[in-house]
NUROVEX-940092 format. One line per 10 residues: number of its first residue (from 0); their letters; for each residue x, y, z of C-alpha. Coordinates in pm, 1 decimal. Each point is the difference from the previous one (the first is absolute). Layout:
// residues N
NUM	a	X/Y/Z  ...;
END
This chain:
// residues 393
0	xxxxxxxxxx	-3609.6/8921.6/7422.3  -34.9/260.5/-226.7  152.2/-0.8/-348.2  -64.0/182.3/-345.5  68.1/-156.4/-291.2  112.6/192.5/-323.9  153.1/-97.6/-362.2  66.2/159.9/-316.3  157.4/382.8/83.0  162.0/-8.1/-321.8;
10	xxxxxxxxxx	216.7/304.8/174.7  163.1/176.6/-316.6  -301.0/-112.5/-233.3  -152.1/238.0/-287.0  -400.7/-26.8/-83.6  18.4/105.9/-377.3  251.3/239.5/22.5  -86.4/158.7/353.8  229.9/-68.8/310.5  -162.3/-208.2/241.1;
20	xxxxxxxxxx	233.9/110.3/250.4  -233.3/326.3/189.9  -276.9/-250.6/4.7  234.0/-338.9/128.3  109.6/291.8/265.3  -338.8/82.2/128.4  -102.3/-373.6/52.7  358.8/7.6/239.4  -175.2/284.0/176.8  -336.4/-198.2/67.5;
30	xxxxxxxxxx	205.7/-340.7/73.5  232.2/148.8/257.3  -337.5/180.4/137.0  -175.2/-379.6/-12.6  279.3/-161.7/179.2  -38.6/311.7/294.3  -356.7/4.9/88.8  -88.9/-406.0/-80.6  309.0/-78.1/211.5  127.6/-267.2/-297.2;
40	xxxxxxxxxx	265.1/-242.5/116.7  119.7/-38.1/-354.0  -21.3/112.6/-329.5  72.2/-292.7/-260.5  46.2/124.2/-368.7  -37.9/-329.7/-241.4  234.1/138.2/-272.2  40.5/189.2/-336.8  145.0/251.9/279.6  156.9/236.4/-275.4;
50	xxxxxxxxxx	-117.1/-5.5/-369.6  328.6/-136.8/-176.9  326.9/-155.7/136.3  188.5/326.4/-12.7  -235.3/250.7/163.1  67.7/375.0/-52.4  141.9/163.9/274.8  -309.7/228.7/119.1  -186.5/-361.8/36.9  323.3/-140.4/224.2;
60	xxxxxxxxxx	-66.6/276.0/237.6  -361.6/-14.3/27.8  41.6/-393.6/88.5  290.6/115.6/266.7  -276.8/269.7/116.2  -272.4/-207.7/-0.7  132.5/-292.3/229.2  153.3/236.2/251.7  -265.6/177.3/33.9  -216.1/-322.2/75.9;
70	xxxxxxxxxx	246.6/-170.4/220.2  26.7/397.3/195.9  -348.9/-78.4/1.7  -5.7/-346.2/184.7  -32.1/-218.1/-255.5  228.4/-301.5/-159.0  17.9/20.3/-345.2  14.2/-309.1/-228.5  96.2/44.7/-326.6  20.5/-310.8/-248.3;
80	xxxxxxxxxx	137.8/56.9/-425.3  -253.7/-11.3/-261.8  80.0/-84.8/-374.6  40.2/342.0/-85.6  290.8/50.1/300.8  348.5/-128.8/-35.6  21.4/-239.0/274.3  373.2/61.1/112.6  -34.6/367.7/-18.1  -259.2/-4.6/227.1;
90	xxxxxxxxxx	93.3/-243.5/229.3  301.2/245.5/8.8  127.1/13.6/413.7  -279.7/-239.3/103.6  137.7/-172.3/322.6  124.2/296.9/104.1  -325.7/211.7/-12.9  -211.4/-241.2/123.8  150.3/79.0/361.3  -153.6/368.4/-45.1;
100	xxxxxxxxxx	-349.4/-150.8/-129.7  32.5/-18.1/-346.3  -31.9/-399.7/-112.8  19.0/-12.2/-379.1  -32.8/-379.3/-187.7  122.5/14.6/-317.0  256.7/-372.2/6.7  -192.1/-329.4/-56.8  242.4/-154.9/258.8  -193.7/225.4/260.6;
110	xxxxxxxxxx	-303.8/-170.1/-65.4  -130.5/-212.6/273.2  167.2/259.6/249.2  -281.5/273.0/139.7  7.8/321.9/115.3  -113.4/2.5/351.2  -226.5/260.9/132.7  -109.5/-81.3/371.0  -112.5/-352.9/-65.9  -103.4/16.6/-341.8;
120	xxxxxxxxxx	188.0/-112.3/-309.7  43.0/148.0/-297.1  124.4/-247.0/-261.0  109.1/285.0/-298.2  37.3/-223.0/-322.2  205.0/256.3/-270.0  -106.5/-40.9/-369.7  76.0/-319.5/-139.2  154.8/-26.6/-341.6  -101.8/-374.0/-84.8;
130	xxxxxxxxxx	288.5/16.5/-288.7  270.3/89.9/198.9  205.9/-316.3/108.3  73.0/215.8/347.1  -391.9/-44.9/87.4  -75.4/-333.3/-99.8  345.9/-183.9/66.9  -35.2/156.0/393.2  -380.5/-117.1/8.9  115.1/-341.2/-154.0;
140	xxxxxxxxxx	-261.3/47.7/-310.2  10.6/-177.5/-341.1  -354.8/171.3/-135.7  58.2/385.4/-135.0  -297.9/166.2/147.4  -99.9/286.0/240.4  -247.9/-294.0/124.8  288.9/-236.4/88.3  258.6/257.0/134.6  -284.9/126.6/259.0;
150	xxxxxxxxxx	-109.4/-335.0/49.2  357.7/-77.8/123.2  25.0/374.9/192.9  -294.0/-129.6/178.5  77.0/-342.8/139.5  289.6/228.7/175.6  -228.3/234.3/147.3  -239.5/-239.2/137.8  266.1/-250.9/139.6  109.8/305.5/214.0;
160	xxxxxxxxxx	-374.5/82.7/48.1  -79.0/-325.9/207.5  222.5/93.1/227.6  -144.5/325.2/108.6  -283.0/154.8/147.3  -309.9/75.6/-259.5  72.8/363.9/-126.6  186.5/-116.3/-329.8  6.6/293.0/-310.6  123.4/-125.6/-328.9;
170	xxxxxxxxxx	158.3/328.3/-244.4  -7.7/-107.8/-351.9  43.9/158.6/-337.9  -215.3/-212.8/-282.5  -290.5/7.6/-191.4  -246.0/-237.9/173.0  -266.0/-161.1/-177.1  -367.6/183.3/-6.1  189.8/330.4/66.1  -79.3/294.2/-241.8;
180	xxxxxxxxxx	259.1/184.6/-215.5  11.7/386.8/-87.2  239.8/146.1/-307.1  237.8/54.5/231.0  156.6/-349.0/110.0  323.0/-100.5/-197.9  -45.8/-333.1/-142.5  221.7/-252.0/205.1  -48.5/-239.9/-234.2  -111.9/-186.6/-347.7;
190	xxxxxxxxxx	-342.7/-110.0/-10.8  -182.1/-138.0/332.1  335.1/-202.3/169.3  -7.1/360.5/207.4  -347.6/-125.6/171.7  57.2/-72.7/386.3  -228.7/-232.9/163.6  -167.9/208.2/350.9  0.6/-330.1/183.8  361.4/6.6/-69.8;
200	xxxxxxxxxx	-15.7/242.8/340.4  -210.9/-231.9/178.2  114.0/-51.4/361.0  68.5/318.7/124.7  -230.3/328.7/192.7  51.9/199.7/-267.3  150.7/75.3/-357.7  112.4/340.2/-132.4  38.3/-40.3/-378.4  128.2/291.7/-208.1;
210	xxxxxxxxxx	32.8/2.6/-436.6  -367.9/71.2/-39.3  -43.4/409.3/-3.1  -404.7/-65.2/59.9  -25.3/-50.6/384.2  -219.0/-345.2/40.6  -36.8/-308.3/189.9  54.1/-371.6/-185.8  -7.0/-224.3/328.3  -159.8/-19.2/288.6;
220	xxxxxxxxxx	320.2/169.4/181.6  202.7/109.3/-333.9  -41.2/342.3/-110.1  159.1/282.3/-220.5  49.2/286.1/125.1  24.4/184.0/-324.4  193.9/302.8/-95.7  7.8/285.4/199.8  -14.4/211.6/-297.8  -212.7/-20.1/-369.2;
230	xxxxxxxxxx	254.1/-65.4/-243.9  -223.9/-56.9/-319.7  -326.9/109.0/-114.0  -167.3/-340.9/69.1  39.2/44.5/398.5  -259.6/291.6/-54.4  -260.0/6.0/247.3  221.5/-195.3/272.0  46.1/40.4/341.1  311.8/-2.1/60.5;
240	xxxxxxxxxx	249.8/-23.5/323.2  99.9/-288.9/248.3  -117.8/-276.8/194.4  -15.8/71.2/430.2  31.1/-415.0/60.9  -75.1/-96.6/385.9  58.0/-309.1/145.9  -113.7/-173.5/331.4  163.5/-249.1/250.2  -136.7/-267.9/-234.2;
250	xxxxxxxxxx	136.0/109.6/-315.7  -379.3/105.2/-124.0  47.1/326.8/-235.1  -202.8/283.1/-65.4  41.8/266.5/-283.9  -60.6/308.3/-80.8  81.0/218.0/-300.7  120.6/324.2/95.4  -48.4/252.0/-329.9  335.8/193.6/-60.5;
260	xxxxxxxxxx	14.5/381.5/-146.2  -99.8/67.7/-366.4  233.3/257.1/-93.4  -153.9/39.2/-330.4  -340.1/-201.9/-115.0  24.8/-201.4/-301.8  -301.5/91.7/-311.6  -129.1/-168.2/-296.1  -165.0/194.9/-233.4  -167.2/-106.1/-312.2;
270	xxxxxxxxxx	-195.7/141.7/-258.4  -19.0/255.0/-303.6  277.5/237.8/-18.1  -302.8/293.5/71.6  -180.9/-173.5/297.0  320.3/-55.0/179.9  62.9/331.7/-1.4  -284.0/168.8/76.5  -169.0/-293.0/263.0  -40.5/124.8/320.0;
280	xxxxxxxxxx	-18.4/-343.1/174.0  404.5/-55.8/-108.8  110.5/308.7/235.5  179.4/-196.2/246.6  198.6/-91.0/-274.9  152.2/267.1/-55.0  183.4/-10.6/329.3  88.4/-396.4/-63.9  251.6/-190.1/-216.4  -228.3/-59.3/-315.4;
290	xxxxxxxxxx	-26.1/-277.7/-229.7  -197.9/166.4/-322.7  -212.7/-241.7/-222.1  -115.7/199.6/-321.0  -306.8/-201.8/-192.2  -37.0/287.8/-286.6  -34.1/-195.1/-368.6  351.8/199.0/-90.3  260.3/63.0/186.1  -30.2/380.1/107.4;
300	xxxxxxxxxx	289.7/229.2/-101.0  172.3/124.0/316.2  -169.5/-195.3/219.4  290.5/-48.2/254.2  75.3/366.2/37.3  -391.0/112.6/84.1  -13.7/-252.2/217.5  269.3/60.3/236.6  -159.3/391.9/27.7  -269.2/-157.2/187.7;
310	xxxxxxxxxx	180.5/-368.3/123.2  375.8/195.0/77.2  101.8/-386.1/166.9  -141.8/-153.9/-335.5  236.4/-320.7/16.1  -145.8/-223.7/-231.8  -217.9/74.1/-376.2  -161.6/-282.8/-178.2  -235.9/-11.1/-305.7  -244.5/-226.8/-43.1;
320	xxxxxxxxxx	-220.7/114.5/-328.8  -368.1/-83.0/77.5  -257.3/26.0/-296.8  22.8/-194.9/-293.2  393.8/5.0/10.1  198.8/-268.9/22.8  274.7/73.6/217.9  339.9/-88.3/-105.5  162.6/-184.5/318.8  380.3/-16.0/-21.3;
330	xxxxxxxxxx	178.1/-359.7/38.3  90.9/88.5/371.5  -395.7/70.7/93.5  -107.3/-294.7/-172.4  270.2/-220.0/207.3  -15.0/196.7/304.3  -226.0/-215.1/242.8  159.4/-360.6/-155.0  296.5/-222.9/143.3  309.3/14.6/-199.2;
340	xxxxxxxxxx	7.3/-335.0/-91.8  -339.3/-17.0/-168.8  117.7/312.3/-204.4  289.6/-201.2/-88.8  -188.2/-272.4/-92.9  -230.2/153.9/-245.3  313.8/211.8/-163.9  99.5/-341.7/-60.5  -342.0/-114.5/-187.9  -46.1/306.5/-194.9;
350	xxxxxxxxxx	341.6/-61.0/-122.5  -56.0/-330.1/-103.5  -338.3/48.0/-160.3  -191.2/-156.1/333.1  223.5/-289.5/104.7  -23.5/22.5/349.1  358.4/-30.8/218.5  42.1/-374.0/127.1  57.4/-29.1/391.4  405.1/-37.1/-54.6;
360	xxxxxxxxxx	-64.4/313.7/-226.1  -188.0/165.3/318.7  272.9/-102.7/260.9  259.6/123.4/-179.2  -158.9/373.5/-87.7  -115.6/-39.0/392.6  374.7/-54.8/114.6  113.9/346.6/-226.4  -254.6/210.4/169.8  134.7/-141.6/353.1;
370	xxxxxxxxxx	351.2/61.9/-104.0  -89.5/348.7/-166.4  -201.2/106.5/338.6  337.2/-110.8/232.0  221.7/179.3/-221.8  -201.4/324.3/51.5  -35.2/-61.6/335.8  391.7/-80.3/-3.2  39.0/378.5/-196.9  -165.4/159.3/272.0;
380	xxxxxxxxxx	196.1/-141.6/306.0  308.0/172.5/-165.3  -222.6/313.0/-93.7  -72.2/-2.7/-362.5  -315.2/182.6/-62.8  -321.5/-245.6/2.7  -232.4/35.7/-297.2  -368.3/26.6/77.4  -315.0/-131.4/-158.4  -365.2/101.0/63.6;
390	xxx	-81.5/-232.4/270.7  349.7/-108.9/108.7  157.7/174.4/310.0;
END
């Protein structure tokens, strides 16, 4: 049995101001390719399918494109909804295109109900909300956390599990604990609640996480695929693509990552506004998106406009004064790498000349960032633009 498994196309997504789209299109080319000459049984994509709940229309067709070309192919395609997808949207026709190949798992009340392909089962476990009194009140769970809803999901799965052979695949969309983030990932949470146990998936051949965009493995048999595509400048320098997943009459797994197209290369430069421009060792970058880093003492005059003569996909300019100087970071870069609620928290001492907020004082600003982060996610189900932050996707 033969199955690759795939997260995070994002179809419809931007990478600072460039359309993903040509580059989302190529990795269709290679999958479709994949599926042909591997003979896959089934292609499983763990969510974040499109890159908000109302995708554009160019990204619709290249998802209608995409699976018809894999099932044309041979292949079953599993799709399951990420956080960025709208769940009913998706799930849009489900029973009925199932019957031509197409299984897609985006309601919690499918859970515990697998795709079958030849005797293996895929249990496809949608996005789980842990706030929304439609995930936890069908689960039958009190505690509001993406460890408890899962926990839940998976006592389903495995009580079908024991009755069936040993090929078992768990699709999940989570951040599991010891896996690595890149800029990219929208926060599905406040703080660390977000943080999945990986022995949560213990019990079955194999489990095919998406959320993380850095392809990785965090348990013996649970493993990100990662994004097909580089969607921020910190996924420089990774090899991206999918996951060819085989298993054996025992339900024993082997992997291998198979590397997908780079339509363009991703560059950071750094240094003096003169040595990146005359350096021969940053050619290459001048055919890549670039991320620019200038280290002169003063900012140069014109710096962006000489730089895209040489860098024309320049993306990206930073300055970072080296010297003497001492730079001036904005609020934003000072706060960038730091959890909301800690920010929150030390708003609150400066304000009050180093009084530090009690724990009632820390619940309550911890319950307004939950309650802001579900009424953005709310805006976006019903297609109000989504504000971005460095770091937040």
């Amino acid at each position: 049995m033969k199955l690759i498994h795939t997260s995070d196309w994002h179809l419809g997504r931007a990478f600072h101001g460039a359309g993903l789209l040509p580059a989302q299109s190529d990795y269709v080319d290679h999958l479709v390719e994949t599926v042909r000459s591997e003979a896959v049984d089934a292609v499983l994509v763990s969510g974040d399918v499109y890159d908000r709940a109302l995708p554009p229309p160019e990204a619709v067709e290249l998802l209608s494109e995409a699976v018809t070309r894999l099932i044309d192919a041979g292949s079953q395609v599993v799709l399951s909804s990420g956080n960025h997808d709208s769940a009913i949207r998706l799930g849009f026709a489900a029973d009925l295109l199932q019957r031509a190949g197409l299984h897609i798992r985006s309601d919690v009340r499918s859970i515990g109900s697998p795709v079958l392909v030849g005797d293996t089962a895929v249990h496809a476990i949608p996005y789980l909300e842990p706030t929304a009194t439609t995930v936890t009140d069908e689960l039958g769970v009190t505690e509001r956390s993406h460890a408890a809803v899962l926990t839940a999901a998976m006592e389903r799965v495995r009580a079908d599990v024991a009755g069936r052979g040993p090929r078992s695949v768990v699709m999940a969309h989570c951040f599991a604990s010891g896996g690595a983030a890149s800029d990219s990932e929208r926060d599905i949470t406040t703080g660390s609640v977000a943080m999945v146990p990986a022995s949560t998936f213990d019990g079955v051949a194999y489990t095919a996480l998406g959320h993380l965009h850095r392809p990785q493995q965090v348990g013996e048999t649970v493993r990100y695929s990662g994004s097909p595509v580089a969607m921020s400048f910190s996924e420089a320098g990774q090899t991206k693509g999918s996951l060819l997943v085989t298993l054996d009459e025992r339900g024993a797994t082997t992997v291998e990552q198979v590397a997908a197209p780079v339509h363009r290369e991703i560059a950071l430069v750094r240094g003096t506004l003169d040595e990146v421009l005359t350096d021969a060792c940053h050619e290459a970058a001048e055919r890549a998106w670039v991320q620019v880093t200038l280290t002169d003492p003063i900012r140069p005059v014109g710096a962006y406009d000489r730089l895209r003569r040489r860098f024309p996909h320049l993306l990206q300019l930073g300055f970072e004064p080296s010297g003497d100087v001492v730079p001036v970071h904005s609020y934003a870069a000072r706060v960038r790498r730091r959890e909301p609620l800690e920010v929150c928290c030390d708003f609150v001492s400066d304000v009050r000349r180093g009084a530090t907020a009690d724990d009632d004082e820390r619940r309550l600003l911890s319950d307004a960032l939950e309650a802001g982060r579900r009424d953005r996610d709310r805006a976006e189900e019903h297609g109000a633009p989504r504000r971005r932050r460095r770091g937040v996707a």
